[in-house]
N, C-alpha and C positions, 0 to 999 in steps of 0.2 A: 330152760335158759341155756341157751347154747354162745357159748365165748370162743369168735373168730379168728385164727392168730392173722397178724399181717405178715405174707410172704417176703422176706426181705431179699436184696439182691447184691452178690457178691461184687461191690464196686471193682475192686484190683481183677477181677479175671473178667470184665467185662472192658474195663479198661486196656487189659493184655491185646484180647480179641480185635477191639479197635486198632490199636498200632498194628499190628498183624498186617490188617486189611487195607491200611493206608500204603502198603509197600506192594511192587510187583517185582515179581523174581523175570528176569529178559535171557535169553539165550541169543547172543549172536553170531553171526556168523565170521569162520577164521579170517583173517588177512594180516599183510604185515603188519598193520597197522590197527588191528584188534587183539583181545586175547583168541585160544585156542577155544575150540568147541566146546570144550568142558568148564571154562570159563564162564561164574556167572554174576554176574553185573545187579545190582539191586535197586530200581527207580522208585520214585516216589509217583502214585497218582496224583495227578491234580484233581479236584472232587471241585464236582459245578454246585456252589452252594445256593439251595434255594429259600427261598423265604419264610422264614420261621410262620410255621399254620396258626392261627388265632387259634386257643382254645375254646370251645364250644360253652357258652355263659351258661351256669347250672341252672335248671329250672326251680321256679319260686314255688313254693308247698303252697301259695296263693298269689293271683294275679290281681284280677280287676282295676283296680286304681290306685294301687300301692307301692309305696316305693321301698329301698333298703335303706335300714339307717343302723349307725352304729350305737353301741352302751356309754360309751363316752360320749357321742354327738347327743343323746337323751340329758344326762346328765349334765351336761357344760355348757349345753346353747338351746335349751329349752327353757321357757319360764314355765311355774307350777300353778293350774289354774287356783282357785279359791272356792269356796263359797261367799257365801253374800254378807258374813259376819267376818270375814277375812279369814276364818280358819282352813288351812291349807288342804287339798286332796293328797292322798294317798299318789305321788309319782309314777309313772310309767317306769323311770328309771330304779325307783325302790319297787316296784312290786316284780320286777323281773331280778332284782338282785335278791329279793325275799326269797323266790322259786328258785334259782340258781342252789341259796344256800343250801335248802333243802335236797335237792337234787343231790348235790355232794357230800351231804350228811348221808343219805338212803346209801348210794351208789359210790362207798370211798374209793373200793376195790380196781374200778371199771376207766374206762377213756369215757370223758364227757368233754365235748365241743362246745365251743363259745356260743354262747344266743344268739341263734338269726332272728334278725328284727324286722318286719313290715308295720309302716303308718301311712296313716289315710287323715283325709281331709282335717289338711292342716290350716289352723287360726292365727292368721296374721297380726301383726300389731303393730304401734312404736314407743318410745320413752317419750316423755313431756316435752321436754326439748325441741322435737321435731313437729309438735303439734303442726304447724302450718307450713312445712317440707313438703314439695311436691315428690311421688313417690321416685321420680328419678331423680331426686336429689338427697335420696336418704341414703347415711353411709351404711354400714353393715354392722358397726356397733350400736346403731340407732331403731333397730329393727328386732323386733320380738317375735317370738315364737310358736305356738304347740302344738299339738295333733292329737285331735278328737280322737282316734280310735288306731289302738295300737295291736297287734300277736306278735307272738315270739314262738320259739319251737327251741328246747335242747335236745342235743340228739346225744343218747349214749350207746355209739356204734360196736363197743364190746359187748353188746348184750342181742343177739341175733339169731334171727332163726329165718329157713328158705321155706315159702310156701309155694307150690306149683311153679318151681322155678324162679319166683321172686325172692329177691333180700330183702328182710325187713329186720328194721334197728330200732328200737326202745326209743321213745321222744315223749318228751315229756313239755307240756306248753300252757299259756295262757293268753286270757284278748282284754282288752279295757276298750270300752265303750264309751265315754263321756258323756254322750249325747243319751246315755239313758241315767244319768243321773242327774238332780234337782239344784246344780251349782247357784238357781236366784234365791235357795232359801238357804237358812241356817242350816250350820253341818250335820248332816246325818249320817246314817248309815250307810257305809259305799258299796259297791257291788262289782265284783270280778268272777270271770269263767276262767276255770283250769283243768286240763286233761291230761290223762297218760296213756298212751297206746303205742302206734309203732308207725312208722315213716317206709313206706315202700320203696326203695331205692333204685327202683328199674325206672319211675313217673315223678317222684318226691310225693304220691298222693298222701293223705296223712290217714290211717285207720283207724278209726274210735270206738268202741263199745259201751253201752250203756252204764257199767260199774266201773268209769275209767275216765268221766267227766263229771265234772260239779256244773252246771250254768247258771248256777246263782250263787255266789259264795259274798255273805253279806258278812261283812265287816266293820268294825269301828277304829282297829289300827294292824299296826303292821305285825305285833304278836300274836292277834287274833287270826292275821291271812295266815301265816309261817305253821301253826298250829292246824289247822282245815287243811292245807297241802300237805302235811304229813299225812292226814287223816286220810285222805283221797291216794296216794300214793302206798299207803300200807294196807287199805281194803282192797286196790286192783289186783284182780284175778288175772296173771298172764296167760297163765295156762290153759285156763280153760276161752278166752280169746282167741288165742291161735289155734286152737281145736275146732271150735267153733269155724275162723276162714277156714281150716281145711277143707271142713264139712260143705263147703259152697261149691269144692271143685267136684263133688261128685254128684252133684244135680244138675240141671241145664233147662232149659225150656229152648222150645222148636221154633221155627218162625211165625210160627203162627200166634204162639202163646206169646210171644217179646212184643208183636205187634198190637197183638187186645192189651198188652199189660201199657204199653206206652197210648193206647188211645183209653184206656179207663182212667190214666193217672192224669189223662188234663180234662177228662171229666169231671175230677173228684174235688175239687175244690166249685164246682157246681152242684152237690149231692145236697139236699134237703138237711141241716142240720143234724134232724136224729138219725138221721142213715148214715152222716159221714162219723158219729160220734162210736159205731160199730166198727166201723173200720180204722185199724192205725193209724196215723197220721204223715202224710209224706208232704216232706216242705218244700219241693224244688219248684221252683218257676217256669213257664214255657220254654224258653229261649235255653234255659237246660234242658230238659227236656227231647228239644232238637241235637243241642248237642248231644247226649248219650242217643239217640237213633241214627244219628250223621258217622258216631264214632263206630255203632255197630258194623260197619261194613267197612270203616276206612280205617280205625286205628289199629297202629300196628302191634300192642300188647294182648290188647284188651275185646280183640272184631271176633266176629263167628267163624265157625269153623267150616270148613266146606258144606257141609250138607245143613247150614244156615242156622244149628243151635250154638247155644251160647250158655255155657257152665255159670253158675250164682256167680265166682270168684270173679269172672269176666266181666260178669255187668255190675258188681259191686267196684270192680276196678271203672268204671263208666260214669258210674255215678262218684263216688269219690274225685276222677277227672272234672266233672261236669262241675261240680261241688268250687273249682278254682275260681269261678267268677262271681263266687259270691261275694258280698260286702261282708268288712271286717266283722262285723255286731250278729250276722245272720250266719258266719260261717261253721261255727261248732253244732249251731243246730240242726244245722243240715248235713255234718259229719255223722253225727249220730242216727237221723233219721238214717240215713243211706246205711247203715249197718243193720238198723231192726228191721226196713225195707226187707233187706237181702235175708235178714231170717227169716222173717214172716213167711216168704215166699219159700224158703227152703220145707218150712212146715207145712204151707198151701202142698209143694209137693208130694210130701209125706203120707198125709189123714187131711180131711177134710176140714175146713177153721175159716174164719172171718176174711183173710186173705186169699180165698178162693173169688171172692169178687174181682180181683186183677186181672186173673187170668182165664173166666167163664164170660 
C-alpha cells in the first residue's frame, strides 16, 4: 500500500508572481516634457482575456446506456420496487449506503470519495391520480420512478500504487440487477455483486481479480449484506493483485499470436461443449472484440509497440476498455473474465496449459 501526498501550492507567492507580471517597467525617452533617462515610469498590461476552456468531462468507468445519478436523487425521487406480497426490496440507495458504511469502517485513516453512481433502464410510472393524464399533461409530482439496474464505484484515492506508468487507486463497488430477481413472487432471497480492486486513472478502466469480487452475494436484509462486504473486503489480497498486473508487463505476444488469439476467441463460443468446458471461459462479445483489435493499433495507452507486440498489461488494458460497453448486469463478469483471460495467457506463455489453444 503505497499513500500519495497531494502536492499543495503556495497561493501568496503565486499570487506575488501574478501581480508582478501584470505590470511593465517602460523607459522613455528625455525631453522637456518627460522625465530624465533614468526615469522609470510603471504601466499596466492590458491582457486580452480569452474564453475560459470547458474542462474536459471525466470519463465514466462505464458507458453503454447509462446515465449519472446522484445518492440523494436515489433516495428522494425514486420509489422502491416490492415484491408481490408488498414486502419491500433492498434499495439501491440503502445497498450503496450499506457499502459506503463499510468502506469507512475498513478505511478510517484514508480519503474516500462520494459514490459515483450509474443507472440503466429506468421503470416509469404515475400516481392514481393521473391514471387518464395524457403523458404531456403529467406534472413532475405525478410521475414515478426507478432503475432496473444500478453500479457505483467508491474510490479511495489515498491508497495507490503506479504500475507500468499507470495510477491505480483502491475502488471498492457494487451492481443491482433487478431484472434478475423474482419481484412476481413472495419475497425472497435478494441478490447483489460487490467488488474491490483498483481504478486505473490514466482510462477510469476498473481492475478486478478473481479474490476481490462476490457475484452472487445473496441476502435476506441489510445486516446480512454489511456483514459479506466485510467479509469480501478483509479476504482481498492487495498485494499479491498488483504483483500479479506487474507480472503482465513483462510478457507480450507478437502480431502474429494477438491475431490467432483474437480470431480463436470468436471461435470459441462455437467449440463443441466438452472442448469449450477445457478451456477457461471468456465472456466478451464480437463487437468487443473488434473493439480491443481496432484499439490495438489506434489506442493511445494501451496500442503495440513498433515492432507490433503488445505486453499482457496492454491488452489487459484493451480488454478492461472494451469491457465499458457492457450492460449493467453483465459488467463485473466480464471485469473478472478479462483478468483470468490475461493470466491464463501469461501462463500459456510460461509452460505449456489449457490456454495454449488461444494462441496455437
Amino acid at each position: 500500500m503505497e499513500l500519495k501526498p497531494v502536492n499543495s501550492t503556495n497561493t501568496a507567492t503565486s499570487a506575488a508572481v501574478e501581480a508582478s507580471e501584470n505590470h511593465l517597467m517602460v523607459i522613455t525617452p528625455a525631453s522637456d516634457n518627460t522625465p530624465q533617462d533614468d526615469d522609470i515610469l510603471e504601466a499596466e498590461v492590458v491582457e486580452n482575456i480569452s474564453p475560459p476552456q470547458q474542462k474536459e468531462k471525466p470519463k465514466a468507468f462505464i458507458e453503454a446506456n447509462t446515465e449519472q445519478v446522484t445518492l440523494k436523487h436515489l433516495k428522494d425521487e425514486c420509489i422502491i420496487p416490492v415484491f408481490r406480497d408488498n414486502e419491500k426490496t433492498i434499495s439501491h440507495f440503502e445497498f450503496i449506503d450499506s457499502v459506503n458504511f463499510v468502506v469507512h469502517q475498513c478505511f478510517r485513516n484514508e480519503t474516500i470519495l462520494e459514490p459515483d453512481i450509474r443507472v440503466s433502464h429506468k421503470i416509469n410510472g404515475r400516481i392514481p391520480s393521473a391514471l387518464n393524464k395524457k403523458v404531456s399533461e403529467l406534472e413532475d409530482w405525478e410521475k414515478t420512478k426507478y432503475y432496473e439496474r444500478m453500479m457505483f464505484v467508491i474510490e479511495v484515492p489515498s491508497i495507490s500504487d503506479i504500475i507500468h506508468g499507470n495510477e491505480l487507486s483502491l475502488t471498492i463497488g457494487g451492481v443491482r440487477a433487478l431484472n434478475h430477481e423474482s419481484l412476481f413472487s413472495k419475497k425472497s432471497i435478494e441478490k447483489f455483486k460487490v467488488f474491490v480492486g483498483f481504478q486505473n486513472k490514466v482510462c477510469t478502466n476498473l481492475l478486478v481479480s478473481t479474490d476481490g469480487i462476490a457475484l452472487e452475494i445473496r441476502v435476506s436484509g441489510l445486516q446480512d449484506l454489511v456483514k459479506r462486504v466485510f467479509d469480501l473486503i478483509g479476504n482481498y489480497n492487495m498485494r499479491i493483485h498488483l504483483d500479479t498486473m506487474r507480472e503482465f508487463g513483462k510478457y507480450s505476444l507478437s502480431e502474429h499470436q494477438f491475431a490467432q488469439m483474437i480470431g480463436k476467441a470468436r471461435l470459441y463460443q462455437y467449440l463443441p461443449a466438452a472442448h469449450k468446458k477445457e478451456i477457461p471461459a471468456l465472456t466478451f462479445n464480437d463487437s468487443q472484440f473488434n473493439a480491443v483489435a481496432r484499439d490495438y493499433y489506434a489506442d493511445k495507452s494501451f496500442c503495440r509497440d513498433v515492432n507490433g507486440d503488445i505486453n499482457l498489461w496492454k491488452l489487459y488494458g484493451l480488454f478492461t476498455g472494451a469491457n465499458k460497453s457492457s450492460y449493467i448486469d453483465t459488467f463485473l463478469d466480464r471485469s473478472v473474465s478479462a483478468f483470468t483471460f490475461s493470466e491464463s495467457l501469461l501462463q500459456a506463455l510460461e509452460h505449456e496449459s489449457k490456454m495454449s489453444w488461444f494462441l496455437s
